[in-house]
C-alpha positions in Angstrom: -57.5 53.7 13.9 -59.5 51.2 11.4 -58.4 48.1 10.1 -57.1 48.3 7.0 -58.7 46.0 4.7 -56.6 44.2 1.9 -58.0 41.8 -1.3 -57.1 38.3 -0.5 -58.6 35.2 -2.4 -60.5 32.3 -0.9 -58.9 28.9 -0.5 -61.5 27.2 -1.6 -63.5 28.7 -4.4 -60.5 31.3 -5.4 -63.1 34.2 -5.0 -61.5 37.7 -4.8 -62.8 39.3 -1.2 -61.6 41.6 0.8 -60.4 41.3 4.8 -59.4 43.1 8.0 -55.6 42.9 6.8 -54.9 41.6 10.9 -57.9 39.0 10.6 -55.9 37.6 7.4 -52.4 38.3 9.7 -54.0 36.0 12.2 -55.5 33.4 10.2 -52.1 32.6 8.7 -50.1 32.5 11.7 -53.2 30.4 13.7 -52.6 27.6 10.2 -56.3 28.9 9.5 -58.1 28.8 5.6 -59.1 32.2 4.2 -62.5 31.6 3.5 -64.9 34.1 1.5 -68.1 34.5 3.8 -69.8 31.3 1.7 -67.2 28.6 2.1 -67.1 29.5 6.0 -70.6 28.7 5.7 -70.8 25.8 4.2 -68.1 24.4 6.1 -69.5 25.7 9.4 -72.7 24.0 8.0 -71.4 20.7 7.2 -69.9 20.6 10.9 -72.9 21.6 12.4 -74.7 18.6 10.1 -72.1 16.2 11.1 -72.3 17.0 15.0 -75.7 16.3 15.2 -75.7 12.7 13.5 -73.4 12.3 16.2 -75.2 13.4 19.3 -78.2 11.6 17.6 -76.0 8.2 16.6 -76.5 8.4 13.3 -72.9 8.8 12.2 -69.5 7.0 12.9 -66.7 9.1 11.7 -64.3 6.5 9.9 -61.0 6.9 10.5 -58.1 6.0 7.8 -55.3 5.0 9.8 -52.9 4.7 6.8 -52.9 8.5 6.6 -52.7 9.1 9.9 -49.6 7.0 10.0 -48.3 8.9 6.8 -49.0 12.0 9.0 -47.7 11.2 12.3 -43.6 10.4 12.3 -41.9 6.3 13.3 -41.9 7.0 17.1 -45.3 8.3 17.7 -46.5 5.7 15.6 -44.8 3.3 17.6 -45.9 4.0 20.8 -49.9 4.7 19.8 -50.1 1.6 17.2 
């Protein structure tokens, strides 16, 4: 039987696009963004971009502890800090 396919909007950009209603399903249980086809791609570009710095050592990835802490609850900031 084919997937039935249901009009959902981007996170992102709010475009109006239309998805495999279990794709969508899945992406929501998994915590994943519904993306229209050219925010995955930019994103999936800027990762791409990103990992090679890295491998190359151009790039440091900075990391903001504050938030983390914000993010993380007392105890496991207690015992990683």
């Amino acid at each position: 039987m084919p997937s039935r396919l249901i009009n959902v909007k981007c996170e992102n950009c709010k475009a109006e696009i239309q998805l495999d209603e279990e794709t969508v399903t899945l992406k929501r249980m998994l915590g994943k963004k519904i993306e229209c086809p050219m925010c995955r791609n930019i994103r999936i570009a800027k990762n791409l971009e990103i990992s090679a710095r890295m491998f190359s050592g151009e790039y440091e990835e900075e990391i903001d502890f504050e938030e983390l802490r914000k993010r993380l609850n007392a105890k496991e900031v207690q015992s990683i800090f």
